[in-house]
ZANU-278852 format. One line per 3 residues: their letters; for each residue x, y, z of N, C-alpha, C. Coordinates in pm, whole numbers, plus 50000, padded with zeros to 5 digits. Layout:
<rs>
A	X/Y/Z/X/Y/Z/X/Y/Z  ...
</rs>
This chain:
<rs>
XXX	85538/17933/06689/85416/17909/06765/85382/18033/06850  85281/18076/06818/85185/18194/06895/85228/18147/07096  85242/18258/07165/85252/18244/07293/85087/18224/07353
XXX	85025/18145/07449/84933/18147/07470/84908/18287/07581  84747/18313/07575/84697/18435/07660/84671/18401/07796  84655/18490/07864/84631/18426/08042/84508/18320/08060
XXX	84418/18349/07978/84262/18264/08049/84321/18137/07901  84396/18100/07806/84424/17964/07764/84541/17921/07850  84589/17948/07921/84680/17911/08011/84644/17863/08134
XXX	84561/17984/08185/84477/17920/08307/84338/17784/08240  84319/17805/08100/84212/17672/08071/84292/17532/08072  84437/17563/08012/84523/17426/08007/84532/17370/08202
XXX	84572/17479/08267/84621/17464/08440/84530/17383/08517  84385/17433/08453/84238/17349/08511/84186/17205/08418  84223/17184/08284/84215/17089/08263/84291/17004/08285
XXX	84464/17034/08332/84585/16933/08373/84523/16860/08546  84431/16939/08616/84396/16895/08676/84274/16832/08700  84224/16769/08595/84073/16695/08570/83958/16779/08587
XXX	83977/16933/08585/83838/17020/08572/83789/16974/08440  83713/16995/08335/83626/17008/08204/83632/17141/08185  83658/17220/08089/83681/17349/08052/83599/17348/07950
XXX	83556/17510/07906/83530/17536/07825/83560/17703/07769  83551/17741/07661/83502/17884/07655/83383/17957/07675  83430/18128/07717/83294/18164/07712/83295/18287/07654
XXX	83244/18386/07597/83260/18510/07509/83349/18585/07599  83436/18685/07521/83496/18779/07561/83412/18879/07675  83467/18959/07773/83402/19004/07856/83260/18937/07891
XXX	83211/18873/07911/83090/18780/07914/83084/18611/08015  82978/18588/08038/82927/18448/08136/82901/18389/08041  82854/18418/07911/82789/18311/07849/82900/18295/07704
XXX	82829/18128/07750/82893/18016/07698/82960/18069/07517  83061/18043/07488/83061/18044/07314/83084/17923/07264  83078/17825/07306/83070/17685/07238/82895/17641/07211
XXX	82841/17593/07117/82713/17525/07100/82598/17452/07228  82703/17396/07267/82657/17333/07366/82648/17373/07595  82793/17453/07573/82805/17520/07715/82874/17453/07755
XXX	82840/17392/07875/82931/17334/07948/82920/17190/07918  82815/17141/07860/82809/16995/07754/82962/16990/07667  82962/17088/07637/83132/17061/07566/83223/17054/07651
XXX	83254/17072/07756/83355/17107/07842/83444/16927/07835  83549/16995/07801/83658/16910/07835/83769/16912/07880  83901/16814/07886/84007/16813/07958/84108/16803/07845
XXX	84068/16761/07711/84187/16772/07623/84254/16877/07586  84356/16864/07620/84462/17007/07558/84455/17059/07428  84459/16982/07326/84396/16999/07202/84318/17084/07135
XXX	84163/17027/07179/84089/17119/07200/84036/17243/07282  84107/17258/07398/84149/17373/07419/84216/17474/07343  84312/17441/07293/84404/17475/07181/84366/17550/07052
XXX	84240/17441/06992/84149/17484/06895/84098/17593/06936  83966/17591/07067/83915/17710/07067/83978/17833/07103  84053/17824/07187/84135/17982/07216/84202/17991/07078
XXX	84213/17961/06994/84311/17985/06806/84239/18070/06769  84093/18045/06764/83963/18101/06711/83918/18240/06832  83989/18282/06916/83908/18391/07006/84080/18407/07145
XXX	84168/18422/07111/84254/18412/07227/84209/18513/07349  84079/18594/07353/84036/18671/07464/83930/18593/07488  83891/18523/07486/83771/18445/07533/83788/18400/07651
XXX	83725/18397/07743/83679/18394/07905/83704/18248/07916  83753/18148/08013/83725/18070/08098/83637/17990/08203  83598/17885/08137/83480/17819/08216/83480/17697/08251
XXX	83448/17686/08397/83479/17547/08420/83341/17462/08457  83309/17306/08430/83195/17270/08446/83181/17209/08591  83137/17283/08624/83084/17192/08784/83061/17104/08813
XXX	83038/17002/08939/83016/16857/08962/83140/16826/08939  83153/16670/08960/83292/16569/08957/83279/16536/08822  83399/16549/08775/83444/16556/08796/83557/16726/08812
XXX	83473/16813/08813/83491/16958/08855/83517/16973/08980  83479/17067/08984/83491/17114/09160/83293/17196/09167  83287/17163/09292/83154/17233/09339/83183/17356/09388
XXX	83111/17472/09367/83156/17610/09394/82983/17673/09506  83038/17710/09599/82897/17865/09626/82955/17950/09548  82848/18004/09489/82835/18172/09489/82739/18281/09539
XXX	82823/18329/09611/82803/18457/09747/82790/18559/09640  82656/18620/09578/82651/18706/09515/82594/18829/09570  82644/18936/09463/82623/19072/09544/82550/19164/09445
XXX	82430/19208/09462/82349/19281/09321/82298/19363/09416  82248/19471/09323/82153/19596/09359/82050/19616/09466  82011/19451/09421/81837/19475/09559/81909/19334/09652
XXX	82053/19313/09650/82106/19299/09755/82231/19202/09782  82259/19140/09910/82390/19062/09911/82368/18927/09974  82451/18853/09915/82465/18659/09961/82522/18664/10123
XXX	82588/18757/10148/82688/18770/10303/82581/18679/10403  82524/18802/10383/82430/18773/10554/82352/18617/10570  82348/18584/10414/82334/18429/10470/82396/18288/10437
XXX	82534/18332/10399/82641/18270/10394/82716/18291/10542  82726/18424/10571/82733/18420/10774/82653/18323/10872  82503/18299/10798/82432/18218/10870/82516/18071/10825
XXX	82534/18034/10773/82552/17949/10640/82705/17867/10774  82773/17962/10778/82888/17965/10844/82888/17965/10930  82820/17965/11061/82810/17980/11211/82711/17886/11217
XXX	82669/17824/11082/82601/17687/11168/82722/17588/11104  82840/17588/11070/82954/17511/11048/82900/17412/10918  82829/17471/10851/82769/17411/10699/82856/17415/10595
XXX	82957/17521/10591/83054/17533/10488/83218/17561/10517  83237/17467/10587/83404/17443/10628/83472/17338/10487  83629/17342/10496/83657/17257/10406/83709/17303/10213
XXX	83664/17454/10209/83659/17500/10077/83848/17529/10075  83864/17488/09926/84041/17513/09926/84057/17683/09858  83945/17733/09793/84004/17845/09710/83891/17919/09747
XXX	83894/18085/09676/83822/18204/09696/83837/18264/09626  83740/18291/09535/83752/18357/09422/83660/18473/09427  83711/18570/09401/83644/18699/09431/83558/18710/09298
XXX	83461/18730/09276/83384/18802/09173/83367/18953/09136  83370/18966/08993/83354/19078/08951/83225/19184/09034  83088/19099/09130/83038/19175/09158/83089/19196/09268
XXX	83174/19177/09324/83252/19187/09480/83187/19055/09525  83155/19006/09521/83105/18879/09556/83227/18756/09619  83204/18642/09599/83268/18532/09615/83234/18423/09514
XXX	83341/18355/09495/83317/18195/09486/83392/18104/09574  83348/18019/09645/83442/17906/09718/83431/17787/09653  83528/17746/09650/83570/17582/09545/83562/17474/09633
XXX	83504/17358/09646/83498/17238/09763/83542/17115/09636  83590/16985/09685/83583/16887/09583/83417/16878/09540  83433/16874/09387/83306/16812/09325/83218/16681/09373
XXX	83121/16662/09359/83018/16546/09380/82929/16572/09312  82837/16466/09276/82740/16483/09165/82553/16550/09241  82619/16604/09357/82470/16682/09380/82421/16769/09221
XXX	82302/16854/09241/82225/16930/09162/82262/17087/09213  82271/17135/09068/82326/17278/09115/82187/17355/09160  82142/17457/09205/82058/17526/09279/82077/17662/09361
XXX	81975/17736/09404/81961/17830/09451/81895/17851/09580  81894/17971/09659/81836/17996/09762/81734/18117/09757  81586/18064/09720/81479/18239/09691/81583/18323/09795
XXX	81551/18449/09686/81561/18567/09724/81685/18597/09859  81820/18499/09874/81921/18495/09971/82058/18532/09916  82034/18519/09726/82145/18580/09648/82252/18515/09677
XXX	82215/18323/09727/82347/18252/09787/82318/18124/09651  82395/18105/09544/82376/17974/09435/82457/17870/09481  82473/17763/09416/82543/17637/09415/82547/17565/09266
XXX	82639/17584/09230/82718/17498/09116/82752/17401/09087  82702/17251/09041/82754/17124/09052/82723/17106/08967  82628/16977/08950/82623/16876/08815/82496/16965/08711
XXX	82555/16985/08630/82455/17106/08490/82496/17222/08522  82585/17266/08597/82674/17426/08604/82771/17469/08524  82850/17568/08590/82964/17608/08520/82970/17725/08624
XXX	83106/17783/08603/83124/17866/08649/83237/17950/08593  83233/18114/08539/83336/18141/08506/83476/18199/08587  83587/18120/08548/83658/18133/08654/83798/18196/08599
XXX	83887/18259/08684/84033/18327/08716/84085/18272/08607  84152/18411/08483/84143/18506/08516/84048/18602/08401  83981/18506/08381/83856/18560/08281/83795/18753/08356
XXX	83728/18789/08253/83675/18921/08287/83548/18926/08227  83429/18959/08327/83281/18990/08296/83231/19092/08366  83166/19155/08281/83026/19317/08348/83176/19397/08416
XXX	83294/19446/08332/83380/19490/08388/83455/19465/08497  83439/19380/08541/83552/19277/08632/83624/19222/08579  83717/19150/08718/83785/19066/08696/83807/18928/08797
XXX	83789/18798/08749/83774/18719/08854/83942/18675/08909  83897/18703/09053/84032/18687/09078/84057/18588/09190  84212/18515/09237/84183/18413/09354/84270/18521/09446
XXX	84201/18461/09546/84260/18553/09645/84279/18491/09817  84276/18366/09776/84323/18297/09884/84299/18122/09837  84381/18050/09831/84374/17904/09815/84471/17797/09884
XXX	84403/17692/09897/84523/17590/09955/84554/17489/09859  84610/17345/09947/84578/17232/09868/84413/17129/09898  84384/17096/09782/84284/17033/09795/84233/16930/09915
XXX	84156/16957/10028/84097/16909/10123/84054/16775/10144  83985/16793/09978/83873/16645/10017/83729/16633/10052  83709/16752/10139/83605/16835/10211/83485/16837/10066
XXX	83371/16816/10132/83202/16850/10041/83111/16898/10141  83081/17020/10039/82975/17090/10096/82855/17041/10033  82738/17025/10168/82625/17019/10132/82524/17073/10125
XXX	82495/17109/10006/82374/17191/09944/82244/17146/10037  82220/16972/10024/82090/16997/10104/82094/17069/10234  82217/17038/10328/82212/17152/10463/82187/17267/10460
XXX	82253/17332/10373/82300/17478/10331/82124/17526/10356  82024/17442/10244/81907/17475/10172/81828/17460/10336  81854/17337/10435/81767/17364/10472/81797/17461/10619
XXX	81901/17472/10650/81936/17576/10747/81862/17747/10719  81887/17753/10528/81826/17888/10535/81684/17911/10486  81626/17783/10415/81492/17779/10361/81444/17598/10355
XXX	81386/17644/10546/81350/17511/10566/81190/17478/10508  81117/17591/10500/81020/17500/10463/80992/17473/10253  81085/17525/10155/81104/17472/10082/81224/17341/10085
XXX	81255/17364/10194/81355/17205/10213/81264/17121/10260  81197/17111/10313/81062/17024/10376/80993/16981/10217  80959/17117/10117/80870/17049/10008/80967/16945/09910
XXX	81060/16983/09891/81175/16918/09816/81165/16781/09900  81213/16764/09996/81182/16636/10076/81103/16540/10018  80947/16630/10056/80861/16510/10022/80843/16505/09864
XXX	80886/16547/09796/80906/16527/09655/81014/16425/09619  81096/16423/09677/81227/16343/09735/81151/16230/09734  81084/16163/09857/80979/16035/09898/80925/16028/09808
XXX	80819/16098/09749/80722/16032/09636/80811/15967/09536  80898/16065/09452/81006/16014/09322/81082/15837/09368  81096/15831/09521/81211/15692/09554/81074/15565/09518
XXX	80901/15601/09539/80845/15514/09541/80840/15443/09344  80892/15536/09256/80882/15496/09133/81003/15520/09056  81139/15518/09089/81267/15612/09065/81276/15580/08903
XXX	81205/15471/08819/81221/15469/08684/81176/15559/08591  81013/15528/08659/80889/15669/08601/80951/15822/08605  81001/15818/08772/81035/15972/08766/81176/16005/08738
XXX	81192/15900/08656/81427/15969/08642/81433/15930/08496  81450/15817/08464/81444/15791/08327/81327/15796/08239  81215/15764/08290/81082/15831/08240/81071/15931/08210
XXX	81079/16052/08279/81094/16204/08268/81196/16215/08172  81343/16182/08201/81405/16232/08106/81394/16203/07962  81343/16052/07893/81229/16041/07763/81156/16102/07717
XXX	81059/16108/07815/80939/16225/07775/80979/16354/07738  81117/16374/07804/81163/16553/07805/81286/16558/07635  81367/16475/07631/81390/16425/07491/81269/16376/07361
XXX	81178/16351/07380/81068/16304/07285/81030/16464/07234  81005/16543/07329/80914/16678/07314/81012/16824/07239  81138/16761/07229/81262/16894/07184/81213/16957/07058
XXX	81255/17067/07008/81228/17136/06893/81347/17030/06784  81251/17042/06637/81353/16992/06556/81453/17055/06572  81595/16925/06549/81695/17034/06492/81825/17054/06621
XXX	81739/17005/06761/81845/17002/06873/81844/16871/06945  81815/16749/06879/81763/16607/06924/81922/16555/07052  82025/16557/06938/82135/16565/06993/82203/16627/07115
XXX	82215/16736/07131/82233/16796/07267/82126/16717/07372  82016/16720/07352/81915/16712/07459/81886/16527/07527  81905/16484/07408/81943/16300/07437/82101/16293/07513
XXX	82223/16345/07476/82368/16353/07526/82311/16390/07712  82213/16519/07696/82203/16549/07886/82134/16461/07936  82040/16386/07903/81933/16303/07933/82012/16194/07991
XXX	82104/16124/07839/82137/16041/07893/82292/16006/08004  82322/16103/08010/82415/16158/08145/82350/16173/08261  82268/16245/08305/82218/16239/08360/82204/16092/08465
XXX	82093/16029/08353/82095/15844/08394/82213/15790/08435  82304/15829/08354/82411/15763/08436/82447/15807/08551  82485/15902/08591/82483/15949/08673/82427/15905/08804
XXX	82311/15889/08798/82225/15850/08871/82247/15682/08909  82292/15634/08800/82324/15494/08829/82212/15388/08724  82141/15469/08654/82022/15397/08612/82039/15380/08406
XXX	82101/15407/08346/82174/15356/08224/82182/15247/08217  82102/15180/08261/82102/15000/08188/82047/14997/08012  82041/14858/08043/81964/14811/07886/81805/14893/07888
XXX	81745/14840/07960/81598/14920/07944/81612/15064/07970  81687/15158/07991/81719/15268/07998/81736/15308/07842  81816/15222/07829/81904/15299/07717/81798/15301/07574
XXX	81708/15197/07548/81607/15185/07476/81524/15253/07483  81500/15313/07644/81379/15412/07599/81371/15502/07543  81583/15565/07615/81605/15716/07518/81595/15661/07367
XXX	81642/15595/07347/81688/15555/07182/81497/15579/07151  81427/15516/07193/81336/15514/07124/81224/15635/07119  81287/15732/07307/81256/15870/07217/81312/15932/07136
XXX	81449/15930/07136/81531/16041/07088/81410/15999/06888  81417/15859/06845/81328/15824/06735/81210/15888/06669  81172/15877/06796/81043/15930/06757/81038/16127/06746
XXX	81133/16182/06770/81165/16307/06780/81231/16356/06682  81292/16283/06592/81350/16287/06457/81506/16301/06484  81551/16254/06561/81687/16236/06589/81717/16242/06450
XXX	81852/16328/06405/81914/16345/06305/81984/16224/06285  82007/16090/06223/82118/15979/06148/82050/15892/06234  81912/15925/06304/81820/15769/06359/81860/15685/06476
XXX	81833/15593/06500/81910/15497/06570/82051/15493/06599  82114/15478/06482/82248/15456/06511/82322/15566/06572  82327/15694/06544/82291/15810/06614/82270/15848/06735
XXX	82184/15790/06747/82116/15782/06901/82200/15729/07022  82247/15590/06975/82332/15510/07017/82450/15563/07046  82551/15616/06958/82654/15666/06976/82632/15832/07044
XXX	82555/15871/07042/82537/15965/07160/82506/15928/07317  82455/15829/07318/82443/15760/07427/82572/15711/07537  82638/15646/07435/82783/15610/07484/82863/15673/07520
XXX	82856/15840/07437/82956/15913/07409/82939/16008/07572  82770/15960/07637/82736/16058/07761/82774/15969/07875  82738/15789/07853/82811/15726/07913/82975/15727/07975
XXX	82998/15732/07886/83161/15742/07931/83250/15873/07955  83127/16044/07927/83183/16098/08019/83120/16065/08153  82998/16049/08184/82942/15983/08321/83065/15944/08425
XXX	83149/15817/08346/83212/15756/08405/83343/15802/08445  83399/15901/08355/83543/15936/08354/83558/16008/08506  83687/15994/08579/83738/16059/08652/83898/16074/08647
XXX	83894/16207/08722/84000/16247/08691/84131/16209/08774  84276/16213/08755/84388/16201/08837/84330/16279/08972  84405/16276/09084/84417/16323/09195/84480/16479/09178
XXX	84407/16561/09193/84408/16721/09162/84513/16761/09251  84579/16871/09206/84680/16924/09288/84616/17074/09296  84762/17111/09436/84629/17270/09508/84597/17392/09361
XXX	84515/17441/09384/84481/17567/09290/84597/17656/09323  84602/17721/09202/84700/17777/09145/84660/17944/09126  84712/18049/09213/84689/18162/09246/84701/18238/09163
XXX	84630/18316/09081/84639/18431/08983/84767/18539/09006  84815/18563/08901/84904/18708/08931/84815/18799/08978  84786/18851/09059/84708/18937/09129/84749/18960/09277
XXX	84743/19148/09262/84719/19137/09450/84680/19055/09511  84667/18993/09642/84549/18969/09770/84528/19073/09793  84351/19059/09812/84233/19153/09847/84199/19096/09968
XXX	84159/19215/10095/84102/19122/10188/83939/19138/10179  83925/18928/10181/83791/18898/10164/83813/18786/10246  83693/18805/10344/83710/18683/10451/83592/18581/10431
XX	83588/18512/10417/83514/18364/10474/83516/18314/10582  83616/18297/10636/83619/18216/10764/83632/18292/10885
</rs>
């Protein structure tokens, strides 16, 4: 038996602890599985499979719970996440994170327990958030000539950071519009959650019916709203969209988004520190 490489070792370390893994191209962020982080799983197995097929392939973990929720404090050319992750931090918005992961751009990532918020951004503050439809590539993968590395971690807290604070401490008056977008959506939550996501499955290009019904209907669950009349509407867009094997099809993709919806993982133990120097990078 072949010895495994550092990033299938570190993919087995994060799926033993209920992350969802996936691959992602050699030196590279992006995804090499079909789907991204839609594939991401916890079986050893298939882990197994894909690093057979690419043993340099990068490390990726899917955000939200049952993941972990990450900031990323990014650092580019026309500029840096610091100065309002400092703000971020002196209004006591982001206490609680167990790990620190340095990024290839000198940057950061901080790890908090997962929750099923929405991943998102901050205009022009170069500060993201990673949760439910993310990923993140993580230790000890290598991208744009880096290397992601941890460089300070504990045991898991418990602790959640919240994105809506975060958003509206540094961009209150798009936190104000989100709001009232917020209010209008609670007066019709069918029209605008499972409605939308139909309409947005009905309209797919042939040929990707599958992927796009699997997010849809995750999603719903998620949300709590996957009942019977839910589940008929996707079925009866995914139909009308030419879902590949029809109905029955439909169905078993449905289930198959259901019950990751539902899965959670054992009780995570602390992150696990890269062979690597410590770099000093402060957060706190």
């Amino acid at each position: 038996m072949t010895s495994r490489g550092d990033t299938e070792t570190a993919a087995h370390r994060y799926a033993e602890i209920g992350w969802p893994v996936f691959p992602a191209r050699p030196g590279s962020k992006e995804p090499a599985t079909e789907h991204g982080f839609l594939d991401a799983t916890t079986d050893h197995r298939q882990v197994e499979r894909w690093w057979s097929r690419d043993p340099d392939r990068n490390v990726a973990i899917a955000t939200g719970a049952p993941g972990p929720d990450v900031v990323d404090v990014d650092v580019r050319e026309d500029g840096s996440g610091f100065p309002a992750w400092n703000r971020v931090k002196a209004a006591g918005l982001a206490d609680g994170y167990h790990a620190i992961v340095r990024s290839p751009s000198t940057g950061m990532h901080l790890y908090y327990q997962g929750t099923a918020q929405r991943s998102g951004s901050v205009r022009g503050r170069h500060l993201d958030f990673r949760s439910q439809g993310g990923y993140v590539v993580a230790p000890p993968s290598r991208a744009n000539g880096g290397e992601y590395v941890v460089v300070r971690h504990g045991p898991p807290t418990g602790a959640t950071v919240s994105w809506d604070a975060i958003t509206g401490q540094l961009d209150p008056q798009a936190h104000a519009e989100r709001e009232h977008r917020g209010r209008r959506a609670q007066r019709d939550p069918r029209d605008t959650s499972v409605g939308r996501l139909a309409g947005w499955v009905s309209r797919r290009q042939a040929g990707d019916r599958n992927f796009p019904l699997f997010y849809a209907a995750r999603q719903a669950a998620l949300a709590g709203q996957l009942d019977g009349e839910a589940e008929e509407r996707l079925v009866d867009a995914a139909r009308r969209s030419g879902l590949r094997g029809g109905e029955r099809e439909a169905r078993r993709t449905i289930a198959s988004a259901r019950r990751n919806a539902e899965w959670r993982p054992a009780e995570p133990r602390p992150f696990t520190r890269s062979p690597q120097p410590e770099h000093e990078l402060e957060a706190g």
